[in-house]
MARDREN-362449 format. One line per 10 residues: number of its first residue (from 1); their letters; for each residue x, y, z of C-alpha. Coordinates in Angstrom, 1 decimal. Each point is the difference from the previous one (the first is absolute). Last residue first. Layout:
N
NUM = A = X,Y,Z ~ ...
//
This chain:
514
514 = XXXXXXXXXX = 258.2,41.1,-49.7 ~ 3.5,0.7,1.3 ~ 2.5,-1.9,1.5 ~ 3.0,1.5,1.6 ~ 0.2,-3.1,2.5 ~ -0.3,2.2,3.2 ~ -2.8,1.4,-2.0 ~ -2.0,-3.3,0.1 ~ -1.3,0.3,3.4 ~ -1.7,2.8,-0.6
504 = XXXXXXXXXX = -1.7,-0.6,-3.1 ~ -1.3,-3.0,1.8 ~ -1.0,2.7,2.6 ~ -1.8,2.1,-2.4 ~ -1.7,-3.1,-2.1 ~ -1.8,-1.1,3.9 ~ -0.9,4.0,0.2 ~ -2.0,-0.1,-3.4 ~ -1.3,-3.6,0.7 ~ -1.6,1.1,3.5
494 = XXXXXXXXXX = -1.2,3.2,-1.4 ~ -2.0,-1.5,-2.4 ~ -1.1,-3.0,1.8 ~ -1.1,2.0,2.9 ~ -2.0,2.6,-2.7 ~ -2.3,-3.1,-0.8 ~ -0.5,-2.3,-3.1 ~ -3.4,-0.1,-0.9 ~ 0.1,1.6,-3.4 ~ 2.6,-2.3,-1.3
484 = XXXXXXXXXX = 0.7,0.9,-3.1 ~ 0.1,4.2,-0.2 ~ 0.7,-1.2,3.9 ~ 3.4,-0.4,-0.7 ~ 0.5,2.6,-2.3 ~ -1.3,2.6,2.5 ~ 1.6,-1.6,3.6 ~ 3.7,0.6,-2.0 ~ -1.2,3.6,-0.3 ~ -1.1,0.4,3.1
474 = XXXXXXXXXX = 3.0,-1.2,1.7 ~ 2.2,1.9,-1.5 ~ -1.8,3.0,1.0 ~ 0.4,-1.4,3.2 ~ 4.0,0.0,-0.1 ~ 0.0,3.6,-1.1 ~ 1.0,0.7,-3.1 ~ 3.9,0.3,-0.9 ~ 0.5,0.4,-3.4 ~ 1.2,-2.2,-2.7
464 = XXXXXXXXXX = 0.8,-2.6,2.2 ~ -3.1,0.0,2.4 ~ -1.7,-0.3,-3.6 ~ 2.1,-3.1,-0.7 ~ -1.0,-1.7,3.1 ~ -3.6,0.3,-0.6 ~ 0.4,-1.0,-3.1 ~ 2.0,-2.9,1.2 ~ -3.1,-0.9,2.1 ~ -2.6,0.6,-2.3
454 = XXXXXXXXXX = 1.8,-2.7,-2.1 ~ 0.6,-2.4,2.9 ~ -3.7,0.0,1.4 ~ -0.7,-0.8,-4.1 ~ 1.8,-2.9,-0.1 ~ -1.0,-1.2,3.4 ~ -3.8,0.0,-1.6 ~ 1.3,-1.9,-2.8 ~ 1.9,-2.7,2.0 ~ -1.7,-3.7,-0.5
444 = XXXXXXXXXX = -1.3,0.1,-3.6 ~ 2.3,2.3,-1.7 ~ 3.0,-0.6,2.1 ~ -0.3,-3.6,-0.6 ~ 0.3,0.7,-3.8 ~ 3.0,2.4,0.5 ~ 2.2,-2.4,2.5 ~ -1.1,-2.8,-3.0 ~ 1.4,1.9,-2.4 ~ 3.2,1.4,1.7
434 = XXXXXXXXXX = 1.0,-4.1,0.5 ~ -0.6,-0.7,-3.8 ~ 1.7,2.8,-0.9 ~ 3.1,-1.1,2.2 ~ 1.4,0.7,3.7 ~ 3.5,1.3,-0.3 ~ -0.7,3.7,0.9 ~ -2.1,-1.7,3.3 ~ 3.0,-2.1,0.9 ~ 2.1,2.9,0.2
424 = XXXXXXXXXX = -2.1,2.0,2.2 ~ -0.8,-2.7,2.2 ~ 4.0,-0.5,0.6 ~ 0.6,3.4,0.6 ~ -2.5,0.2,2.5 ~ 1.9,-2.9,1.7 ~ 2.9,2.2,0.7 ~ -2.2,3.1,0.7 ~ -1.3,-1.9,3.1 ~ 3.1,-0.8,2.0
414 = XXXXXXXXXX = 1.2,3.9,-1.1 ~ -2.9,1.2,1.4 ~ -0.3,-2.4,3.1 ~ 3.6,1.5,1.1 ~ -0.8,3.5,0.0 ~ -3.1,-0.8,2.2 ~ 2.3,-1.8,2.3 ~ 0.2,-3.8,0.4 ~ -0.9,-2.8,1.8 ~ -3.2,-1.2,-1.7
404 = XXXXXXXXXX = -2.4,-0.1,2.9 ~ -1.8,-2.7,1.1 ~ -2.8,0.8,2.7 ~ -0.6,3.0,-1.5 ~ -1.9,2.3,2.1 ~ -0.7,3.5,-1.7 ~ 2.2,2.6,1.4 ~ 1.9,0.4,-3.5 ~ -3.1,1.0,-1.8 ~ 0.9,2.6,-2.6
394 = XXXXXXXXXX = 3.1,-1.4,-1.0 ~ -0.3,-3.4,0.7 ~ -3.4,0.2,-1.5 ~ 1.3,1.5,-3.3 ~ 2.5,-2.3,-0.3 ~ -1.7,-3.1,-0.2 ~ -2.8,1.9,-2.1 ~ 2.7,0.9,-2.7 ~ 1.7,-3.4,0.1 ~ -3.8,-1.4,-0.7
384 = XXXXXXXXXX = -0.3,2.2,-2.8 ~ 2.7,-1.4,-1.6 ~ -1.2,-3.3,0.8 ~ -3.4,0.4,-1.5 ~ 1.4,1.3,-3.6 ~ 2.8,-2.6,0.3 ~ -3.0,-2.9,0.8 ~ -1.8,1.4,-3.4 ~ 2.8,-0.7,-2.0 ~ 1.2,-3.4,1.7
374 = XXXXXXXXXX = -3.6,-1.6,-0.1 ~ -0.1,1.2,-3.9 ~ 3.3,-1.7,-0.9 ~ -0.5,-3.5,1.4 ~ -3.4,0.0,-1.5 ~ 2.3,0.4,-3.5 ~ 2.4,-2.3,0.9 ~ -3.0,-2.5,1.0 ~ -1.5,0.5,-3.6 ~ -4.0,1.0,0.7
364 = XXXXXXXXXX = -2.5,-2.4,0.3 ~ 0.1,0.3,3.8 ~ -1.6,3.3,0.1 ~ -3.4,-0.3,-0.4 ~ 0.4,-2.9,2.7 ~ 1.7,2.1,3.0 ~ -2.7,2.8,-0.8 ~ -2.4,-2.2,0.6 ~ 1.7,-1.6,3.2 ~ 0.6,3.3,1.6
354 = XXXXXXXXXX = -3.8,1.2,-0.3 ~ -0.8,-3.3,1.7 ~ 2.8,0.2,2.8 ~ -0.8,3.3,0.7 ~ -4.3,-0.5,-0.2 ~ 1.0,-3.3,2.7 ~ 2.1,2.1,2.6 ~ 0.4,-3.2,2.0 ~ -1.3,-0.4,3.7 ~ -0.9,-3.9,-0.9
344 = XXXXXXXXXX = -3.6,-0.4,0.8 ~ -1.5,3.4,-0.4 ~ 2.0,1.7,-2.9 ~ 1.3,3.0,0.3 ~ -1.5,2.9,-1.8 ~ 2.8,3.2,-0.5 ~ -0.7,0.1,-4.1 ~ -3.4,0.5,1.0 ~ 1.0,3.1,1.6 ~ 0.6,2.4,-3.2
334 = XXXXXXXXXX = 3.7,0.7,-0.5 ~ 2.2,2.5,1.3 ~ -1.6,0.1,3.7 ~ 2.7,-1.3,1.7 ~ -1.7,-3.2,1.1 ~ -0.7,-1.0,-3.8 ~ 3.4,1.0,-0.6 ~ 0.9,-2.2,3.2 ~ -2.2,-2.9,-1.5 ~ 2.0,0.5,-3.6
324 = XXXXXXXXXX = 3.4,-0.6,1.9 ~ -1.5,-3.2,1.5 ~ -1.0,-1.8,-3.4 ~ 3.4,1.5,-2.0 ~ 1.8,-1.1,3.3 ~ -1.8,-3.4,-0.1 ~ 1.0,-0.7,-3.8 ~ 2.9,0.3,0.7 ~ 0.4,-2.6,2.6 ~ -2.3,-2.3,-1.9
314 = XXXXXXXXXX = 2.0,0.5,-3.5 ~ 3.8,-0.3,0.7 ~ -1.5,-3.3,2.7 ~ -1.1,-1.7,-3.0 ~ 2.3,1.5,-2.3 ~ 2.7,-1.8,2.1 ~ -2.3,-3.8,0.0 ~ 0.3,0.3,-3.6 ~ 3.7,0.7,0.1 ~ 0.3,-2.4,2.4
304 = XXXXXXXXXX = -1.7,-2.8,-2.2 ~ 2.6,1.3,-2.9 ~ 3.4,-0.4,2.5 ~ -1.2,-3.8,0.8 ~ -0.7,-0.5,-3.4 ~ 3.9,1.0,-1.0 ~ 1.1,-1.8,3.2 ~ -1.5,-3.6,-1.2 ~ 1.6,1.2,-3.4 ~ 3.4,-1.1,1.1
294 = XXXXXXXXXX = 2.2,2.1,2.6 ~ 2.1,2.9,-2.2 ~ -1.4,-0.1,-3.6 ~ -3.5,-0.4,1.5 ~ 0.4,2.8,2.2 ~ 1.5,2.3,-2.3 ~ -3.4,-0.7,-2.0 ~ -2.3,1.0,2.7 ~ 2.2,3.1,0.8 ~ -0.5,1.2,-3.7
284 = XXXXXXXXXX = -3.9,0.7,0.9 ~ 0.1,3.5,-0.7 ~ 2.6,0.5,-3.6 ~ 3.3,-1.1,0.8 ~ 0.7,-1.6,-3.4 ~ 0.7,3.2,-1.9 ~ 3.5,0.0,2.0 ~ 1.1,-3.1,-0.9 ~ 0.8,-3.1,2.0 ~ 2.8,-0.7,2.6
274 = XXXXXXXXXX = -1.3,-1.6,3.3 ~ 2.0,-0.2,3.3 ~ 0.6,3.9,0.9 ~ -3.0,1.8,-1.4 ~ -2.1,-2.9,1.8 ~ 1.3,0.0,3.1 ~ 0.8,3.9,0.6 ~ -3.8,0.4,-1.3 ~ -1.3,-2.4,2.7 ~ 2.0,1.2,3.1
264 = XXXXXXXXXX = -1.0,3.7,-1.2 ~ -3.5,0.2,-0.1 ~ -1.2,-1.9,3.3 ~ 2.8,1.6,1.3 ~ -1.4,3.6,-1.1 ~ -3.7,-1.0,1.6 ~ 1.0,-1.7,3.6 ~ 2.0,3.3,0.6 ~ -2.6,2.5,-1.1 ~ -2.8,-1.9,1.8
254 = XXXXXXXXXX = 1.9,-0.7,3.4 ~ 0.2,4.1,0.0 ~ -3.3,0.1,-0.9 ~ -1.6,-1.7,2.4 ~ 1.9,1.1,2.5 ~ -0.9,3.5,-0.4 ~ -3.8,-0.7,-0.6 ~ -0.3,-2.4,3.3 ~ 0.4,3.0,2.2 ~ -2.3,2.8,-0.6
244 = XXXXXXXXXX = -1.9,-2.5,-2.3 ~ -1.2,-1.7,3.5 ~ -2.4,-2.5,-1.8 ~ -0.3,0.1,-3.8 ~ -3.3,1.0,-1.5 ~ 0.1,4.1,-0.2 ~ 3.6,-0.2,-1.2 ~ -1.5,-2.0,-3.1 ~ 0.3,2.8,-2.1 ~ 3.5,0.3,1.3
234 = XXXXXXXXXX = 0.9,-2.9,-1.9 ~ 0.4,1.3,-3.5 ~ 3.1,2.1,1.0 ~ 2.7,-2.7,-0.6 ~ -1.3,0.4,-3.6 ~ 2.9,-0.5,-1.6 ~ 3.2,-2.3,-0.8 ~ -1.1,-2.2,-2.6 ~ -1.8,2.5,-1.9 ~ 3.0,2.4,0.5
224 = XXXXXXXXXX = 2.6,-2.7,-1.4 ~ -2.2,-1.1,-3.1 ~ -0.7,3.7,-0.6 ~ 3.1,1.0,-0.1 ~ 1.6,-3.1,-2.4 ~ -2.8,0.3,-2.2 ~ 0.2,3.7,-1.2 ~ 4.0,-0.3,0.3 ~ -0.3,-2.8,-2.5 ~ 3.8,-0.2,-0.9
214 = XXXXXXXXXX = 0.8,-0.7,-3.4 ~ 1.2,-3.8,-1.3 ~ 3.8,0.6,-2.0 ~ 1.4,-1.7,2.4 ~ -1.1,-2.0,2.8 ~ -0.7,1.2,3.2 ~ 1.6,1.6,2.9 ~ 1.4,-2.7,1.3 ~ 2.0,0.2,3.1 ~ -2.7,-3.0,1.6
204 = XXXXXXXXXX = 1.3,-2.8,-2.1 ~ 4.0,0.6,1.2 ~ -1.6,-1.3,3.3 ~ -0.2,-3.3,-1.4 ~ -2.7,-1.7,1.5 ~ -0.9,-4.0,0.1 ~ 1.2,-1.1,3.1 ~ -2.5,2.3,1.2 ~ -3.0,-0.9,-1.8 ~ -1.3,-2.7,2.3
194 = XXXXXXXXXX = -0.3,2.4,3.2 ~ -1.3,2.6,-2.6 ~ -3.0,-2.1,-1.4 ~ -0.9,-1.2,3.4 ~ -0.4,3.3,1.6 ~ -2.3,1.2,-3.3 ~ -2.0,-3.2,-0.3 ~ -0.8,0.9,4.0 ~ -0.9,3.4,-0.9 ~ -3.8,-0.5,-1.6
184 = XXXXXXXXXX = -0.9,-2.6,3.2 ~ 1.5,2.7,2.9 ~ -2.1,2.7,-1.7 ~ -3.0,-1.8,-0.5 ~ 0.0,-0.9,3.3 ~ 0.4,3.3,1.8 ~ -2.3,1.8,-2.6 ~ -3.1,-2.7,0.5 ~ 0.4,1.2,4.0 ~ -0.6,4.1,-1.2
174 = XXXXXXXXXX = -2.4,-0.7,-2.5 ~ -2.3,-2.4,2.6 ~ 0.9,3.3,2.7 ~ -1.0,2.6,-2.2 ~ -3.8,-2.3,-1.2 ~ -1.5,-1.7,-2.1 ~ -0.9,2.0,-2.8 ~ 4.0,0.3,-0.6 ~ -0.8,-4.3,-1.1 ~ -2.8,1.2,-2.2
164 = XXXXXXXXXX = 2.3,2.1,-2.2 ~ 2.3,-3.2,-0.4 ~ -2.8,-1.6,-1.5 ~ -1.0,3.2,-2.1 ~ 3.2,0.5,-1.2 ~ 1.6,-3.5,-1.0 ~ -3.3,-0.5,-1.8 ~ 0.4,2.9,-2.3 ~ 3.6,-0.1,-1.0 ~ -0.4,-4.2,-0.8
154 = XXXXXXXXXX = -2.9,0.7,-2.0 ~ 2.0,2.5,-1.8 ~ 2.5,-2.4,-0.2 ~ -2.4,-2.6,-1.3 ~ -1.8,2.1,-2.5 ~ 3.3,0.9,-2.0 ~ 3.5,-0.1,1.1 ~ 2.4,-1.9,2.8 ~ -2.1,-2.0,1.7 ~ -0.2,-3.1,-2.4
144 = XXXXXXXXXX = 3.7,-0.1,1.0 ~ -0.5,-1.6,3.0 ~ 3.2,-0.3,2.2 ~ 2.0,2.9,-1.6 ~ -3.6,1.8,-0.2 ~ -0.4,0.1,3.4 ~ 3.4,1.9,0.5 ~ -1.2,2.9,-2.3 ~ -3.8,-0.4,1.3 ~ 1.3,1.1,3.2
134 = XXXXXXXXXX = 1.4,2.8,-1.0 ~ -2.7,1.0,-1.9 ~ -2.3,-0.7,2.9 ~ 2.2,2.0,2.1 ~ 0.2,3.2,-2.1 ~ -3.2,1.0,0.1 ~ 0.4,0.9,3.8 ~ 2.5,2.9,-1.5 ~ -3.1,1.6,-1.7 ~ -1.7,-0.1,3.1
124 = XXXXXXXXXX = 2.6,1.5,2.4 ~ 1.2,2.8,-2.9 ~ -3.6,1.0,-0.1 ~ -0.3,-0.1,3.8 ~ 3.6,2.0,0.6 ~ -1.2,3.0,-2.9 ~ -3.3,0.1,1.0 ~ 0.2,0.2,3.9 ~ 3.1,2.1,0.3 ~ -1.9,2.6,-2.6
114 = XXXXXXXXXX = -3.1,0.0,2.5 ~ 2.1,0.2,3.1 ~ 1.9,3.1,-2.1 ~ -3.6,1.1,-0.1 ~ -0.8,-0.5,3.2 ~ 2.4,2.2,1.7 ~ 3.6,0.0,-0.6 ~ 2.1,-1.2,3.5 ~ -3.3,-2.3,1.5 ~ -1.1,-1.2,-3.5
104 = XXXXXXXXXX = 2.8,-0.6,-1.5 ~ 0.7,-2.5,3.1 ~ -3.2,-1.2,0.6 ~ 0.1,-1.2,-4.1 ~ 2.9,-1.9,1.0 ~ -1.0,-1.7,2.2 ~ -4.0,-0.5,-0.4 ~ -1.2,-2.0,3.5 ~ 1.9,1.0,2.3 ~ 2.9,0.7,2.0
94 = XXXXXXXXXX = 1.2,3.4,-0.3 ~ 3.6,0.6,2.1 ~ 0.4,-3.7,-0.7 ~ -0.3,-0.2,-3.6 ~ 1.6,3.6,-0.2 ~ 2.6,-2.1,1.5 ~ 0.7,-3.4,-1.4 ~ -0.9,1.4,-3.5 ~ 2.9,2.6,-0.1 ~ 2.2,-2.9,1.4
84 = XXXXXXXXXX = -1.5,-2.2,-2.7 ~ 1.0,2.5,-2.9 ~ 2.9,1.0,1.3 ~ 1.4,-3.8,-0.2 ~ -2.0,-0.9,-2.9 ~ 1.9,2.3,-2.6 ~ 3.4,1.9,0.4 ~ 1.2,-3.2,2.3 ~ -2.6,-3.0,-1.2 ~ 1.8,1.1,-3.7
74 = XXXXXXXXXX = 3.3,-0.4,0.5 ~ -0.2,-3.8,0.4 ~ -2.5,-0.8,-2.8 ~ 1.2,2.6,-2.4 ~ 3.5,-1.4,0.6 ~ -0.6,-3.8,-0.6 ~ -2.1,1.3,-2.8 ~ 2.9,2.1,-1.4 ~ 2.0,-2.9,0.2 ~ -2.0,-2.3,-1.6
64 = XXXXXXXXXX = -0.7,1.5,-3.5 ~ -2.1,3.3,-0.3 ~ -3.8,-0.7,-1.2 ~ 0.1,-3.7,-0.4 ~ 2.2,-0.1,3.5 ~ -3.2,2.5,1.1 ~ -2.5,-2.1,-1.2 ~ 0.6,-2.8,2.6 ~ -1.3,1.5,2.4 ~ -3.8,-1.2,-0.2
54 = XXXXXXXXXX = -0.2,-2.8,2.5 ~ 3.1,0.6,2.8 ~ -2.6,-0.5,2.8 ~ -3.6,1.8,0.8 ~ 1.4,3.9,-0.3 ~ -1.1,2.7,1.2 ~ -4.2,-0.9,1.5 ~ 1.2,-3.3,-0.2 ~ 3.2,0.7,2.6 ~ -2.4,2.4,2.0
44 = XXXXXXXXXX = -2.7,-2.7,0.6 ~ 2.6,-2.3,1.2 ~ 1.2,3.0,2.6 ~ -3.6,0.7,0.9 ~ -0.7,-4.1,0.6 ~ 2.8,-0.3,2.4 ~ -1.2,3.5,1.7 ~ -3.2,-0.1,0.7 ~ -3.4,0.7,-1.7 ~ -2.9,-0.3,1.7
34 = XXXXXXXXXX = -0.9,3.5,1.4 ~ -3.4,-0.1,1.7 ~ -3.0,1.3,-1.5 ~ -1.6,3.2,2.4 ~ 2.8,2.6,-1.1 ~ -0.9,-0.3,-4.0 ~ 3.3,1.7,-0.9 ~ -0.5,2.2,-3.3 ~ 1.9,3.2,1.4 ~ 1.9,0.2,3.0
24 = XXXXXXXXXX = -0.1,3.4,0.8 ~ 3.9,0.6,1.6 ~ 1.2,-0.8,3.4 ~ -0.7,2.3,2.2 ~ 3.6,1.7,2.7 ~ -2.2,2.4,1.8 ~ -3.0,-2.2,0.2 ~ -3.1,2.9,-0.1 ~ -2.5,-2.4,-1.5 ~ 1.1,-3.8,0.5
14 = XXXXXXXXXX = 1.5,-1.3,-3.7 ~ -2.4,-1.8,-1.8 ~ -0.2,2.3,-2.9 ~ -2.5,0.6,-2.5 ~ 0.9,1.8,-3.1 ~ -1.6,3.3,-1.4 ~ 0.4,2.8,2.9 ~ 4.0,-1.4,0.2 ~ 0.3,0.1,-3.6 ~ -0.8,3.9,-0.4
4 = XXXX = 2.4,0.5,2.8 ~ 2.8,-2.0,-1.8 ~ -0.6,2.2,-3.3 ~ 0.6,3.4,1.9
//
């Protein structure tokens, strides 16, 4: 069985012979001390989601007010909701270093771990890249020297490395720097809807456009899923925050709340006191609405918050990329270097610094377009995410879980397909330009995953055709892998072959089929 082959692999502080163990946990480095408490956690959790209303205004270009007003109060339900309470305990039930990747890992075997691991850091780095463009939209509205040629790229380059240096310092100096960069960038916001309200018409937010302009569904999805996601980013931290048992839960139920008012209050405002076209809410329209609404000292106001957001979007971020590539390091999927800490501060420095260049090769992309490539390969890790979540409730119902989502097995499947729905959809929608760079990264980052997959299925297929025995299987899969990588062992053969079964297995209730 898969979980036995984990349970000789990972390291578990649980006392030997405990009848009721909690599970291996996996990247925790037991001699530092936790640090990271729960003020700080939930702040962290707001900027590792969401970071204030910055950045929804494309979905009233996409669809017209009222379907934002919907999208942005449906969504937290069929979206963030399951998501967090999925996060809150797995988080809990495996709190370390590496999340996600623990999870995969612990239901599929290392190679879903290994797939987990791509698919979530890739989508983590590349959606890093979008902060300094955001931010050098607003900046650019106060200095429009910034907004093409050397000095935005200039601009791109700096505002990386500095705020790259800050994460250097320390958890606890990102975690304190989130708490007041979060109560400075949403100030603007309460103030802008306390002075908007004699303003609004409420006939304003039944629009569904105007006429004749066609609905960006493309735009509109991913606008509301990239504003919405990544609730799951912070259990790479689990291994740094004290008592996750118990702060983890809290955390992010204060988190969910805190971030769908901080979305909705503005975007009732503004949809409801200011009439302007469609095509003009483009990222960055909030600025404007507040200069038509309270004077152009708000208007700046809004802009240095919006700097000050992608300030605390990009540290909190990029410290689960940092931390989620020390558990991989931990876990044995990558080479050990990529574990090193550095002396003075505790940090994950080689994280960070691998982080950080790929954050800067891709900033010069379009932001729609970096939007798009985090949300594809995010559904690919979330989808698998639902399967471990499932998976280890099913086969491991004894395992401690200090929070437990309270519902039956039947239950979590229909909770989960919901949203699965939702990351199928907005992979069909994502364009070329998105598929391209999914493909290119693939080729550098994910070619020996590539071909663990392909021997695999054809593994799979043969079991299909006719049924061979399961260690035949095995052998064969174990022959094209090692036809490249001679000094790949027979664990990792038979570990990936069973980890594919039981994802297999868990799919069937579903009808799917590989």
């Amino acid at each position: 069985m898969a979980p036995e082959i984990q349970d000789q692999r990972l390291p578990t502080t649980a006392a030997a012979g405990a009848a009721e163990a909690p599970p291996a946990v996996v990247g925790v480095r037991t001699t530092k001390p936790k640090k990271l408490t729960l003020i700080p956690l939930i702040f962290l959790i707001y900027f590792e989601v969401a970071g204030g209303p910055y950045g929804e205004e494309p979905a009233v270009q996409a669809a017209g007010p009222l379907l934002a007003l919907i999208g942005f109060l449906v969504f937290p339900f069929i979206w963030s909701v399951p998501e967090a309470m999925i996060t809150a305990e797995l988080a809990t039930a495996f709190p370390g270093n590496g999340g996600f990747v623990i999870w995969a890992d612990r239901a599929f075997g290392p190679f879903a771990g290994s797939l987990m691991g791509t698919w979530k850091l890739l989508s983590g780095v590349i959606n890093i890249a979008s902060f300094p463009l955001l931010c050098m939209e607003y900046l650019k509205k106060l200095f429009p020297v910034v907004s093409s040629g050397l000095p935005r790229n200039l601009g791109l380059l700096s505002f990386t490395l500095v705020l790259s240096f800050l994460n250097f310092l320390g958890l606890t100096v990102v975690g304190y720097a989130a708490v007041v960069l979060g109560v400075v960038s949403l100030l603007p916001f309460i103030l802008m809807s306390a002075i908007a309200i004699p303003q609004i018409r409420p006939h304003r937010w039944l629009s569904l456009g105007e006429k004749g302009v066609k609905k960006d569904w493309t735009l509109y999805f991913n606008t509301l899923f990239w504003n919405l996601n990544f609730w799951d980013n912070v259990s790479t931290l689990a291994g740094e925050v004290d008592r996750p048992q118990r702060t983890f839960p809290v955390g992010l139920f204060f988190a969910v709340i805190f971030t769908c008012v901080a979305y909705l209050i503005p975007l009732f405002a503004v949809t409801g006191s200011v009439s302007v076209g469609q095509s003009q809410w483009d990222t960055g329209f909030h600025a404007e609405a507040a200069e038509m609404i309270a004077g152009k000292w708000l208007k700046i106001w809004i802009e240095v918050g919006a700097v000050l957001s992608s300030v605390g979007l990009f540290e909190a971020q990029l410290s689960s990329c940092a931390f989620q590539i020390l558990g991989m390091a931990e876990l044995g999927m990558i080479p050990s270097f990529f574990g090193a800490r550095s002396k003075w501060f505790n940090t994950p420095w080689v994280g960070i610094l691998f982080s950080t260049a790929v954050c800067i090769a891709m900033s010069y992309m379009n932001f729609e377009d970096v939007v798009g490539s985090a949300n594809l390969l995010y559904s690919l890790g979330m989808l698998l995410e639902f399967a471990s979540f499932l998976w280890l409730r099913r086969k491991m119902p004894h395992i401690k879980r200090p929070y437990r989502v309270p519902l039956g097995l039947p239950w979590l499947a229909v909770m989960c397909l919901i949203p699965a729905g939702f990351l199928i959809l907005i992979m069909v929608l994502a364009t070329k330009v998105v598929y391209m760079t999914f493909l290119s990264t693939g080729q550098t980052i994910g070619l020996r995953t590539r071909i663990r997959l392909m021997s695999l299925l054809c593994c799979l297929v043969l079991q299909r055709i006719a049924p061979i025995p399961c260690q035949l299987g095995i052998r064969f899969n174990y022959w094209i892998y090692t036809a490249a990588w001679p000094t790949t062992t027979d664990y990792w053969a038979q570990s990936n072959f069973v980890g594919l079964k039981n994802l297999l297995e868990v799919c069937r209730p579903f009808q799917l089929a590989i």
